[in-house]
Residue, then its C-alpha position, 0 to 999 in steps of 0.5 A: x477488495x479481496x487480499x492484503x498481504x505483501x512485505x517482508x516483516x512476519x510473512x516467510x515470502x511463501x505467498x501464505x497470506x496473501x488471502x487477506x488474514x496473513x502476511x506482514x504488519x509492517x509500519x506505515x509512513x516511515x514512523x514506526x520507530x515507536x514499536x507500532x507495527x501495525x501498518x493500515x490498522x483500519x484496513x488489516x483489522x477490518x479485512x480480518x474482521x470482515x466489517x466495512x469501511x467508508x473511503x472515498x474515490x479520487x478520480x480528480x487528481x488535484x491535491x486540494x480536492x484530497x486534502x478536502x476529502x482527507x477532512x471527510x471522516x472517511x476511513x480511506x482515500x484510493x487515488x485511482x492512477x488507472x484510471x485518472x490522469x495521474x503522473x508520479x509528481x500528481x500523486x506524491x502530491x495528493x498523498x502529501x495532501x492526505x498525509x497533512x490533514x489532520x485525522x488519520x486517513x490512511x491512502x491506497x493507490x490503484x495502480x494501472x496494472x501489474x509493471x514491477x517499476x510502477x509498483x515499486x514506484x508507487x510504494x516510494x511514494x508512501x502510501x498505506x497500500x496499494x489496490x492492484x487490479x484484475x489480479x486473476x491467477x496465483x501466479x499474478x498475485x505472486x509476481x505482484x507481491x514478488x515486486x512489492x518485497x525486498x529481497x530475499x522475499x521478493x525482487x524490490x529495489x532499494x530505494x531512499x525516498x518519502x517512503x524511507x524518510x529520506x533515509x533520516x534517522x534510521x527510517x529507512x532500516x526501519x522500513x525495510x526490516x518492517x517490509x513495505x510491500x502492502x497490497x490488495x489485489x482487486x480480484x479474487x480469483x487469484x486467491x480462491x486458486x491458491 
């Protein structure tokens, strides 16, 4: 995994900080009304740092087969919805899985490519960042982060879901003041031309 970056909250939408140092800090699961702003802080600190994490794959979209792996220790868990039969439903239903278990797991998606929609989709359903794969040129990299903020940064519907808390107490405006669009991008070609 090469880049994290995306949202709106401390990124000026120039594309700066899509090389896994910058970018937003935007909160995670609609419950930043705390102050913390600090979304996927395992993620975020351990890519500035440079240190390894242990996560798990699911490939078998079943929700008690994430909430088992949500037990594990792991530091992540990246539901694959490229490659694994994975529908909007499925996948509400295994980050729900993940989301219930105790300990504090945080979840990717890997989409199945670059769709504006399934992004946008994709980020509804709240998970901590999404995977985007054969990312390979500036110009994919910006259009995925381009679909992944709200305007004016980017081009990402409103839209009031999971991800917003259903737009109860004020999660929702929290959520887009703080930004959402939290990405990786698989390849690092896309990085390296910028």
């Amino acid at each position: 995994m090469t880049g994290y970056g995306g949202g709106s909250g401390g990124d000026d939408g120039s594309g700066e900080g899509v090389d896994g140092t910058g970018g937003d800090t935007a909160g995670s699961h609609a419950d930043t009304a705390d102050g913390d702003d600090d979304a996927g802080p395992r993620l975020r600190r351990a890519a500035a740092a440079d240190e390894p994490l242990l996560g798990g794959w699911l490939s078998v979209p079943h929700p008690m087969v994430a909430e088992l792996l949500a037990g594990s220790g792991f530091d992540f868990l990246c539901v694959d919805a490229e490659h694994a039969p994975v529908s909007f439903e499925t996948m509400a239903s295994l980050l729900r899985a993940v989301d219930a278990a105790p300990g504090e797991m945080e979840t990717l998606v890997r989409v199945g490519g670059h769709d504006p929609v399934e992004l946008k989709r994709t980020l509804d359903l709240d998970p901590d960042a999404l995977l985007v794969p054969m990312v390979d040129t500036a110009a994919e990299a910006e259009a995925v982060v381009d679909a992944t903020r709200y305007p004016p940064a980017g081009s990402r519907g409103v839209g009031l879901g999971r991800a917003t808390d259903y737009g109860r107490d004020g999660a929702d405006a929290i959520y887009l003041e703080e930004g959402a669009g939290r990405t990786l991008a698989e390849c690092a070609d896309a990085f390296e031309e910028q």
